[in-house]
GUDO-51303 format. One record per residue (C-alpha): residue number from 1; z, x, y. Coordinates in steps of 0.1 Angstrom, whole numbers, plus 5000, padded with zeros to 4 digits. Example, Ala and Ser with C-alpha at 12.3 -4.5 7.8 and 13.67 -1.06 7.14 Angstrom:
<sites>
[site 1, [5078, 5123, 4955]]
[site 2, [5071, 5137, 4989]]
</sites>
This chain:
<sites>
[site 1, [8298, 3137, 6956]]
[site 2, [8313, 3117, 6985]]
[site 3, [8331, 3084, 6978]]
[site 4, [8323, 3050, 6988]]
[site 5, [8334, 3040, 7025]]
[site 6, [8368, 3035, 7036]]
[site 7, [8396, 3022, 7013]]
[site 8, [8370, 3017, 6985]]
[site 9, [8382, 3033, 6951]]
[site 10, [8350, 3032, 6934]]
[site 11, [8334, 3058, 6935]]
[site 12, [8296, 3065, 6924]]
[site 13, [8305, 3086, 6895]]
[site 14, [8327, 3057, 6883]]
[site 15, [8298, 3029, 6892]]
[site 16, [8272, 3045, 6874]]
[site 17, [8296, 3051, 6846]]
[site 18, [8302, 3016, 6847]]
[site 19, [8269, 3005, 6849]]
[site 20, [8262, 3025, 6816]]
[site 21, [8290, 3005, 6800]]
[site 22, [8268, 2970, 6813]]
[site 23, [8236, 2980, 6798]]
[site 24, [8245, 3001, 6764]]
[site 25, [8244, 2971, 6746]]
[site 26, [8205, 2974, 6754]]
[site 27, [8200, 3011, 6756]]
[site 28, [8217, 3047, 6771]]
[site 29, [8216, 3042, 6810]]
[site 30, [8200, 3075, 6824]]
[site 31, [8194, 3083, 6862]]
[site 32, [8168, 3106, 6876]]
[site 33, [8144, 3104, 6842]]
[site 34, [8109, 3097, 6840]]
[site 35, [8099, 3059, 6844]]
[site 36, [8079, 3060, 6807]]
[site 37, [8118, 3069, 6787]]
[site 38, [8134, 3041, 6808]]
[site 39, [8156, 3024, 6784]]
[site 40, [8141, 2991, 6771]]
[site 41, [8145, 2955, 6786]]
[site 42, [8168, 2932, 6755]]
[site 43, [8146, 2925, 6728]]
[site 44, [8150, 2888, 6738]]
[site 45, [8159, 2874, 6769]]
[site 46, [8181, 2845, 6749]]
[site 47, [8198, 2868, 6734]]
[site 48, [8214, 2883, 6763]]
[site 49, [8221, 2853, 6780]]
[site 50, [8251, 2840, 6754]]
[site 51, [8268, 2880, 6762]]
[site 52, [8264, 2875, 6801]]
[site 53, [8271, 2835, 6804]]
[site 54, [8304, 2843, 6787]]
[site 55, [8316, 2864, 6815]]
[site 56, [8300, 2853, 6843]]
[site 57, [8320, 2824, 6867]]
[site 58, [8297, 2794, 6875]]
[site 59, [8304, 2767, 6895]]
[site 60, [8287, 2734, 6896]]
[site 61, [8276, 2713, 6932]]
[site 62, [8312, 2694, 6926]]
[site 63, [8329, 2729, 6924]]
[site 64, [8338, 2721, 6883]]
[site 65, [8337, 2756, 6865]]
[site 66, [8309, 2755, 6837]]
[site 67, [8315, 2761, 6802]]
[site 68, [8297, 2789, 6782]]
[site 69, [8273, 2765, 6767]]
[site 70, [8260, 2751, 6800]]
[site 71, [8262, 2785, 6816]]
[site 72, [8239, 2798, 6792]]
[site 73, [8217, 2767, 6795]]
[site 74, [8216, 2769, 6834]]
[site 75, [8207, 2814, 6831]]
[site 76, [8181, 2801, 6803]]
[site 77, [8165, 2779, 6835]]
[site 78, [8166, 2804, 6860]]
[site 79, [8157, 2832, 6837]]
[site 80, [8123, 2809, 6831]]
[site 81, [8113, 2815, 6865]]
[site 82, [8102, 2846, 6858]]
[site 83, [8117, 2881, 6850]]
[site 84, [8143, 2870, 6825]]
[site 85, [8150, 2906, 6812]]
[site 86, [8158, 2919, 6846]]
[site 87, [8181, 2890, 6858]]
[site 88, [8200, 2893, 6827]]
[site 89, [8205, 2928, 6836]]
[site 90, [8209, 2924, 6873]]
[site 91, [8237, 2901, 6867]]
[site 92, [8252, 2921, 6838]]
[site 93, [8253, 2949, 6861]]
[site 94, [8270, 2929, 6885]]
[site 95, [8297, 2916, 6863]]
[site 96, [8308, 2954, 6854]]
[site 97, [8314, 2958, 6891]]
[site 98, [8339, 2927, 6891]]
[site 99, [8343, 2895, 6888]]
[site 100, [8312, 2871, 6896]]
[site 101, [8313, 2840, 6909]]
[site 102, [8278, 2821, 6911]]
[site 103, [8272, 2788, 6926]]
[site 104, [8244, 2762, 6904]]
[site 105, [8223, 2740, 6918]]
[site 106, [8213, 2748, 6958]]
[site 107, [8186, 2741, 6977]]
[site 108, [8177, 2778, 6995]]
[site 109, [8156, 2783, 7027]]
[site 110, [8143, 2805, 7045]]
[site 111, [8145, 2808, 7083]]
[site 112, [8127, 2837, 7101]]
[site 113, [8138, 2844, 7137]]
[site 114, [8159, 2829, 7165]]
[site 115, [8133, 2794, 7171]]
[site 116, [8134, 2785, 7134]]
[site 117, [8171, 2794, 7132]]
[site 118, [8181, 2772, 7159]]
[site 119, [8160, 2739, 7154]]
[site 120, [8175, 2740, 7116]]
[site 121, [8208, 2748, 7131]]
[site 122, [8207, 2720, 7159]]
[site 123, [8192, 2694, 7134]]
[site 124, [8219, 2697, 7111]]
[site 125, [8247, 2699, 7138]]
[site 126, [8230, 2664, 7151]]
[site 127, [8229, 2646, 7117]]
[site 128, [8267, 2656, 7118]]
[site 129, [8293, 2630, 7106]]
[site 130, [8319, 2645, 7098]]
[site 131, [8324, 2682, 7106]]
[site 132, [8307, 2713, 7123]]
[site 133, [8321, 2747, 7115]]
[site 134, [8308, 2777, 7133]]
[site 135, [8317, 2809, 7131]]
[site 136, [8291, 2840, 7150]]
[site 137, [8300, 2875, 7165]]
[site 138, [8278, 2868, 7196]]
[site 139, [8277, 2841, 7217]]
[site 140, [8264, 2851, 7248]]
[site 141, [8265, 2821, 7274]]
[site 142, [8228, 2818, 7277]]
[site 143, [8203, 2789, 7278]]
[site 144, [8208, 2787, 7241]]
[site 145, [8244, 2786, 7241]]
[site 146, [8246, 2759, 7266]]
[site 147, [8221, 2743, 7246]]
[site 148, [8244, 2739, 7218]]
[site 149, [8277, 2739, 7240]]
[site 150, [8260, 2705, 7249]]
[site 151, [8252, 2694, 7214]]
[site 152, [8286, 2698, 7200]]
[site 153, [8304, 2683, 7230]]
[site 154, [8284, 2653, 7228]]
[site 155, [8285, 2655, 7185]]
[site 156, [8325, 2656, 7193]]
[site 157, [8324, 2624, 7213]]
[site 158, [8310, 2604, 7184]]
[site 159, [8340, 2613, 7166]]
[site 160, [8324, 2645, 7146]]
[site 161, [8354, 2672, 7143]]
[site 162, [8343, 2706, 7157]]
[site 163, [8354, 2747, 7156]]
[site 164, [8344, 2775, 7168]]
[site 165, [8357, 2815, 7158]]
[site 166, [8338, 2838, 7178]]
[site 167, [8340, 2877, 7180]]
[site 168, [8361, 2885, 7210]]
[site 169, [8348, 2921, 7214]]
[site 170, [8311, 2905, 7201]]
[site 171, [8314, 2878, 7227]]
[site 172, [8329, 2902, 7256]]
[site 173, [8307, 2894, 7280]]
[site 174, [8310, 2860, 7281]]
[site 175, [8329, 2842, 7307]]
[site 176, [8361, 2823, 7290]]
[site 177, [8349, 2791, 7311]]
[site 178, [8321, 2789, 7284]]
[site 179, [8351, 2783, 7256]]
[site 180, [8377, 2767, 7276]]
[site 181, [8350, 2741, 7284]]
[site 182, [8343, 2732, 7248]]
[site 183, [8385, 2736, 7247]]
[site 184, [8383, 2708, 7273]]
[site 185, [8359, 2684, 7251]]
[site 186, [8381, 2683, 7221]]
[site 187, [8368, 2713, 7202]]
[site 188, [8392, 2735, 7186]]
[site 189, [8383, 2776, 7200]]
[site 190, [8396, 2808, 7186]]
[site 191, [8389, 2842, 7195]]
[site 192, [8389, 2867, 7165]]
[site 193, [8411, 2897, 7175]]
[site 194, [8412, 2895, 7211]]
[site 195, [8405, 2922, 7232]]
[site 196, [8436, 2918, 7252]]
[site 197, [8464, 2921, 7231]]
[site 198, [8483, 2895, 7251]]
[site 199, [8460, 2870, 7244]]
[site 200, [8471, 2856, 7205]]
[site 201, [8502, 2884, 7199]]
[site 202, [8503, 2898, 7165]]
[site 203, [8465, 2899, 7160]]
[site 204, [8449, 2926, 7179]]
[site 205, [8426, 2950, 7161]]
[site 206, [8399, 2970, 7182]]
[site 207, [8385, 2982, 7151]]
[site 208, [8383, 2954, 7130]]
[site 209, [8355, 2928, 7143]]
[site 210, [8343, 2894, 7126]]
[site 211, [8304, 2904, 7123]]
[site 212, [8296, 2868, 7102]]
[site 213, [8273, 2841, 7112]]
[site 214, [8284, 2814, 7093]]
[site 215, [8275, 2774, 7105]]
[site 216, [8285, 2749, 7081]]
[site 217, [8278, 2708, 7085]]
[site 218, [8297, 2683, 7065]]
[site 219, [8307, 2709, 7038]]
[site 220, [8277, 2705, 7023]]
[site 221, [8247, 2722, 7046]]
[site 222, [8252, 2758, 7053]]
[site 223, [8237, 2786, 7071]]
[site 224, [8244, 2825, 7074]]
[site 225, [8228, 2857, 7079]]
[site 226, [8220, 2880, 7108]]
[site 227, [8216, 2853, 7141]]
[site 228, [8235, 2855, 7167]]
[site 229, [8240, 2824, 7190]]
[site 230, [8222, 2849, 7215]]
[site 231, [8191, 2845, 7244]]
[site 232, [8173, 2877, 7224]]
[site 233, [8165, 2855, 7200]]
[site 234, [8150, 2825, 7217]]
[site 235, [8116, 2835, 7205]]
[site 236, [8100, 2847, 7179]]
[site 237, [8089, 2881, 7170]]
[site 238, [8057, 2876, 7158]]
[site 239, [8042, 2871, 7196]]
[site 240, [8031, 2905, 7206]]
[site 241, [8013, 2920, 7178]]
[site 242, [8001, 2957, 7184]]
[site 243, [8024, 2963, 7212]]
[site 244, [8054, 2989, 7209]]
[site 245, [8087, 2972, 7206]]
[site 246, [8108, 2963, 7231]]
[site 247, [8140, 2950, 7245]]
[site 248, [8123, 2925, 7259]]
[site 249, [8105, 2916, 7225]]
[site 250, [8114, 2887, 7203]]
[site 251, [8140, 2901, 7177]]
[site 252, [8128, 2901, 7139]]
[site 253, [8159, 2885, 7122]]
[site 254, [8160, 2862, 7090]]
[site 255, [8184, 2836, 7081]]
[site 256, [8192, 2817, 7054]]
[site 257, [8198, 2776, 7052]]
[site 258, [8218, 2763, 7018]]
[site 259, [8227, 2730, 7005]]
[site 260, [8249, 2727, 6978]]
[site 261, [8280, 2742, 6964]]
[site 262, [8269, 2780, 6982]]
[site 263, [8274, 2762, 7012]]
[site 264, [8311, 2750, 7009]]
[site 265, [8323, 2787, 6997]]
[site 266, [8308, 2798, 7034]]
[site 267, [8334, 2770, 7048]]
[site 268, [8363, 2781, 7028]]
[site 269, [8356, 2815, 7042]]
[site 270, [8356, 2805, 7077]]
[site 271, [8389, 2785, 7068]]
[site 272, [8403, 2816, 7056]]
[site 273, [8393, 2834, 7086]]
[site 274, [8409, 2810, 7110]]
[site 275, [8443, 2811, 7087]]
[site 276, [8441, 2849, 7085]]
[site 277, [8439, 2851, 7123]]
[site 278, [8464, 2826, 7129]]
[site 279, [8440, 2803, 7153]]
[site 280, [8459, 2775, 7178]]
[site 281, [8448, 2739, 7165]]
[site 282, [8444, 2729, 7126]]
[site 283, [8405, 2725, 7117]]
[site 284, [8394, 2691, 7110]]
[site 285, [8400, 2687, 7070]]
[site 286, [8369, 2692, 7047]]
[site 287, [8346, 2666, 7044]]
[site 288, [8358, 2640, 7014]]
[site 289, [8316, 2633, 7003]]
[site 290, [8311, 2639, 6967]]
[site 291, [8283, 2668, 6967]]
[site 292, [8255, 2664, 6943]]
[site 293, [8234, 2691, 6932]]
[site 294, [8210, 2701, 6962]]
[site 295, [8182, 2720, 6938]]
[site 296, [8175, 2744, 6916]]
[site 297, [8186, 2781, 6931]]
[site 298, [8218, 2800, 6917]]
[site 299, [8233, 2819, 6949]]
[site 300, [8265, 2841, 6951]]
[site 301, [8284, 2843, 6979]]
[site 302, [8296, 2878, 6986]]
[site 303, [8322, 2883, 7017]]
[site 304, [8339, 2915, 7026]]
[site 305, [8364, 2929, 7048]]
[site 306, [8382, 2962, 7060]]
[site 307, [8411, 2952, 7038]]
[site 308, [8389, 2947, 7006]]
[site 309, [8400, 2969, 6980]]
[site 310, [8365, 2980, 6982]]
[site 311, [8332, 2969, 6998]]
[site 312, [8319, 2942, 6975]]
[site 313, [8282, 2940, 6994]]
[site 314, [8282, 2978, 6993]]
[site 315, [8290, 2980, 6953]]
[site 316, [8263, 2953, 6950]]
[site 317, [8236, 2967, 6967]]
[site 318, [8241, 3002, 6949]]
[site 319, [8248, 2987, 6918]]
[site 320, [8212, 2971, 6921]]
[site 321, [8196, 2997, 6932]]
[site 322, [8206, 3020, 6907]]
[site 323, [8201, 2995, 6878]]
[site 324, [8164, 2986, 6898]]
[site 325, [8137, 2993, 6872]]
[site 326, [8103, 2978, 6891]]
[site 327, [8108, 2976, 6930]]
[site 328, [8136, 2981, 6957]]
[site 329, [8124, 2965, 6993]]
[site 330, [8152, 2965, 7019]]
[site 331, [8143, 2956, 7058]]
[site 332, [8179, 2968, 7075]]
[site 333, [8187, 2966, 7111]]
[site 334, [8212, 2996, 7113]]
[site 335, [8204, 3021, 7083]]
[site 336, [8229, 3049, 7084]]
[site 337, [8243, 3044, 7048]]
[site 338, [8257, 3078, 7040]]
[site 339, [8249, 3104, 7006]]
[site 340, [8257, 3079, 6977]]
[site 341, [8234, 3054, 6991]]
[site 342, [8210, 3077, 6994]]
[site 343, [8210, 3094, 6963]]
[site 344, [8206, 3061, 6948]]
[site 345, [8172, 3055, 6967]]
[site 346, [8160, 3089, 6960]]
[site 347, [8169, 3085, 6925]]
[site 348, [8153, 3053, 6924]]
[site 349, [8119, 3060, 6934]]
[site 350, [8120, 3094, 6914]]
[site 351, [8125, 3070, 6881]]
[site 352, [8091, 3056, 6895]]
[site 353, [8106, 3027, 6908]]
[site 354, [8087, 3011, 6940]]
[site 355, [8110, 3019, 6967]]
[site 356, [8100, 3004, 7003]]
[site 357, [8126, 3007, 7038]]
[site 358, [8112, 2984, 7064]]
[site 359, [8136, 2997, 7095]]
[site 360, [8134, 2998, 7130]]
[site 361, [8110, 3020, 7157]]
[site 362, [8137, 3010, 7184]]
[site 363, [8174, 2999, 7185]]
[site 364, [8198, 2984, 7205]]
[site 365, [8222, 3013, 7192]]
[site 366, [8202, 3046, 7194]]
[site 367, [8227, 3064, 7177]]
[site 368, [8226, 3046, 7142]]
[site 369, [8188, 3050, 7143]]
[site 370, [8191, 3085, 7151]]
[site 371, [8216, 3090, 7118]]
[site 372, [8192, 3069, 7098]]
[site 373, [8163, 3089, 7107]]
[site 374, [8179, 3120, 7100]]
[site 375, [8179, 3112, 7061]]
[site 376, [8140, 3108, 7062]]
[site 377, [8128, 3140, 7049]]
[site 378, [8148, 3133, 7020]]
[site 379, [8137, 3101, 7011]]
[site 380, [8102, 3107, 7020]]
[site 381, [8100, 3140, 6995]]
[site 382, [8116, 3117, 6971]]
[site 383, [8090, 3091, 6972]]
[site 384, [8105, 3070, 6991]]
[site 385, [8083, 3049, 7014]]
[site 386, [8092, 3045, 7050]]
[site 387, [8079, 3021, 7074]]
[site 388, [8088, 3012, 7110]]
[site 389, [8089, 2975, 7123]]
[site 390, [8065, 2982, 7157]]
[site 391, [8064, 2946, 7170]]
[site 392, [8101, 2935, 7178]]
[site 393, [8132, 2945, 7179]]
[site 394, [8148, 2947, 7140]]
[site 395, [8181, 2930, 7134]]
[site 396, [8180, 2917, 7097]]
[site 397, [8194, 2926, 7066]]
[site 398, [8179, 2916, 7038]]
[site 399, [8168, 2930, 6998]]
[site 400, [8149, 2921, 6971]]
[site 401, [8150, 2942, 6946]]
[site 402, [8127, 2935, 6910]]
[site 403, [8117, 2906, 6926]]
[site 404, [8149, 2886, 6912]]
[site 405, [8180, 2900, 6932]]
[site 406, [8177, 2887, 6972]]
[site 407, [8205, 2892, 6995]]
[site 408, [8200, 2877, 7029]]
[site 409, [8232, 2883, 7054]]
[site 410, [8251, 2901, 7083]]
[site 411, [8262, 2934, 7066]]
[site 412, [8239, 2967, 7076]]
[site 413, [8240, 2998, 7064]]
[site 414, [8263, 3017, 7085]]
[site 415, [8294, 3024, 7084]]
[site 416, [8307, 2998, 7104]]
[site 417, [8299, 2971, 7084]]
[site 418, [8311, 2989, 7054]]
[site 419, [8344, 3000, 7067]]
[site 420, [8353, 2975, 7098]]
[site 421, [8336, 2947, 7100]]
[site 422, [8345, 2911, 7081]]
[site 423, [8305, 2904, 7069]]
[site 424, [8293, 2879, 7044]]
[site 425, [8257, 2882, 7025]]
[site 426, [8241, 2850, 7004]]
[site 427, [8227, 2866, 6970]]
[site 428, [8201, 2844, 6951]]
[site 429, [8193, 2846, 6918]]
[site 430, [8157, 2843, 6905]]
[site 431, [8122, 2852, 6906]]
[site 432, [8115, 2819, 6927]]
[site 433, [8132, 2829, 6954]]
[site 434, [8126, 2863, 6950]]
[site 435, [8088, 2856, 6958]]
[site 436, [8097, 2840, 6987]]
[site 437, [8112, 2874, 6995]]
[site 438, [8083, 2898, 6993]]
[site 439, [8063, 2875, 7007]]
[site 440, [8085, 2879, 7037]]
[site 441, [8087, 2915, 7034]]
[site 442, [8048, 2923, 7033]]
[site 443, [8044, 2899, 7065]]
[site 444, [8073, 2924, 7079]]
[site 445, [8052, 2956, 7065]]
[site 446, [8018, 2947, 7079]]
[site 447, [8033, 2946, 7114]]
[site 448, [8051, 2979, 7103]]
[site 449, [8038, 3019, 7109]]
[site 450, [8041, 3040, 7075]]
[site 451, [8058, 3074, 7084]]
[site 452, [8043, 3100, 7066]]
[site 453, [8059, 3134, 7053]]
[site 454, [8033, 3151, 7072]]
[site 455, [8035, 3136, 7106]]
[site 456, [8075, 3134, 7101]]
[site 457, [8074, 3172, 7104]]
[site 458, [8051, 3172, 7132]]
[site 459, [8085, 3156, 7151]]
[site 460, [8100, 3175, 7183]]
[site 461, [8124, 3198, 7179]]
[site 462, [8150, 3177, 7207]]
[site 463, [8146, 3146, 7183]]
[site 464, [8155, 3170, 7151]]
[site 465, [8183, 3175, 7174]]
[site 466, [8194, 3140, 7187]]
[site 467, [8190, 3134, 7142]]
[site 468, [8216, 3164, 7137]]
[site 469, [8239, 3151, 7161]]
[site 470, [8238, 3114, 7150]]
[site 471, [8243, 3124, 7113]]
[site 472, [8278, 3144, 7125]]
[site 473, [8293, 3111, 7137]]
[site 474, [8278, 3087, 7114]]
[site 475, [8310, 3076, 7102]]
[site 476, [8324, 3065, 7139]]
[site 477, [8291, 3047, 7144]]
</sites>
């Protein structure tokens, strides 16, 4: 069997090994068996939750590391949502993996497309008083850029300290007047691996891009997921119903908005980024407001990076799906994930759990589509159900799988987000949240087409071939 992407040691054999270990205290973990012999959920939820808040790493809004006692109290809460059995597991499952560090406390919302996105974004930049800290992979000089070019210009002139990292290969077609003009106005502006190498010398990578989306306000508002600061998304996708999608469609993206302790872990990974890639200027210092718990939502922050040992959002979404026991619904952008991920969705539904892939009907990238497609007569014979999003153009990346493990972020499933690409994903915790999810993902699937095994055979012979070819380079995608 092949092994995880690109400088990641783990293989499958060794996860699913691992995730045996996680779950024997309950019952034998077993893959590809009938749904009915399934081992058992723990006898009692509170039972569980003593062995898992032992191990587990939880911070509270202040950053203070709970101790086992309010651990436990806070997994009892969010185990009370709903689903306790399965959380327990989930996060079992994701402690074998390696060490897991949640955040207590958060508010957690929702933001669907580029018009929601932004009027969050821009609200929080203008209630600023301290510090905005922006990191994206695109920003492409139009309308909405200047629109917030404007915004933190003038935020800067009341005194708010202000940076920017931006993709230099993401951002490549935007003209370095854009930057040098917020340069100009006080704002501290880095390019991540520039293109040229003469540009920053000593931190030039072609291969290695910065795909996050990361916005943080006065350490204590936070936003990340799969928006670009880019004019594709300056409407929504909900606007043309029955149509084919288009180019010229509103993109389908989701973000997500945090408050509370989730939020500063996305700062200290931009201020790691900006160290790493040894940016001119300091950034402004963090903001010295106590933080008070936000709300109720428990949310891990899960970064990764071509130099990771291995790919932390890759372990965690197979981990998850192979521990899934009810329902598996993943809307991905780019969906070229290679055998072991795969096997795990196969394996999934054939355990009779509800597997559901909301992905594209058109891409900006044809190739990656082409690759994901050619996997479909797989997971289709497997059970697997495939839809296509016909109404806009797909660009988010987002899980839920039994309805209490939600990942909303930047990473696809290709192989350039698993093997050269620094991407971040937000993972919350709990069947509240987790509603929120599906009811997300059925909005998504009613303005999806269902491909069927029998009209995927019906498919041209040329796009059999453009699949073949697609799947032989998948790896340089």
């Amino acid at each position: 069997m092949a092994p995880l992407p690109h400088r990641t040691t783990l293989g499958r054999a060794a996860l699913l090994s691992t995730l045996a270990l996680a779950l024997s205290a309950c019952a034998s973990f077993k893959t590809m068996q009938p749904r009915a012999d399934l081992p058992p959920p723990p006898r009692a939820a509170s039972a569980a939750t003593g062995a898992v808040a032992q191990q587990l790493e939880v911070r509270s809004a202040q950053g203070r590391r709970l101790g086992p006692q309010e651990r436990a109290a806070l997994l009892r809460r969010v185990g009370a949502q709903g689903s306790a059995a399965l959380m327990q597991q989930h996060l079992a499952v994701m402690n074998a993996l390696g060490p897991v560090q949640l955040h207590a406390d958060n508010e957690v919302r929702l933001l669907l497309d580029g018009p929601a996105t932004f009027a969050a974004m821009f609200e929080a930049i203008e209630q600023a008083r301290e510090t905005v800290l922006l990191e994206s992979y695109i920003i492409d000089d139009a309308p909405i850029a200047q629109q917030l070019a404007a915004l933190l210009k003038r935020k800067r002139e009341q005194g708010v300290r202000v940076a920017m990292i931006y993709d230099a290969l993401g951002s490549l077609g935007t003209e370095r007047a854009y930057f040098d003009g917020l340069a100009a106005a006080g704002i501290a502006v880095c390019a991540f691996n520039p293109v040229g190498p003469s540009r920053r010398p000593g931190y030039w990578d072609i291969t290695h891009r910065d795909h996050r989306k990361i916005l943080v306000v006065d350490r204590g508002l936070g936003f990340t997921g799969g928006i670009n600061i880019s004019a594709v998304y300056s409407r929504g996708s909900f606007g043309s119903k029955g149509k084919p999608a288009s180019p010229e469609a509103g993109w389908r993206d989701t973000q997500i908005q945090l408050r509370g302790g989730a939020a500063q872990a996305l700062e200290q990974l931009l201020r790691e980024t900006w160290a790493q890639q040894g940016c001119p200027g300091e950034l402004p210092p963090p903001a010295v407001a106590t933080p008070r718990p936000a709300g109720a939502q428990l949310v891990r922050i899960l970064p990764s990076t071509p130099d990771d040992e291995f790919n932390q959002i890759y372990a965690m979404l197979l981990g998850a799906i192979d521990a899934a026991r009810q329902s598996v619904h993943l809307t991905m952008a780019y969906f070229a994930p290679g055998q072991d991920m795969i096997d795990a969705l196969c394996e999934a539904a054939q355990r009779g759990v509800d597997v559901q892939l909301i992905l594209p009907s058109l891409s900006d990238f044809a190739p990656v589509l082409h690759a994901g497609r050619s996997y479909y007569t797989r997971l289709l014979a497997a059970g697997v159900g495939i839809h296509e999003l016909q109404d806009a153009v797909l660009h988010a990346k987002t899980a839920v799988i039994d309805g209490v493990v939600s990942t909303v972020g930047s990473s696809n499933m290709d192989w350039r987000s698993f093997t050269g690409n620094n991407e971040v994903n937000a993972v919350v915790i709990g069947e509240d949240f987790g509603q929120q999810m599906e009811r997300m993902f059925r909005q998504d699937l009613a303005a999806s087409q269902p491909i069927t095994a029998a009209d995927w055979r019906r498919r041209p012979l040329w796009q059999r071939a453009r699949e073949a070819l697609a799947r032989l380079f998948e790896r340089w995608w």
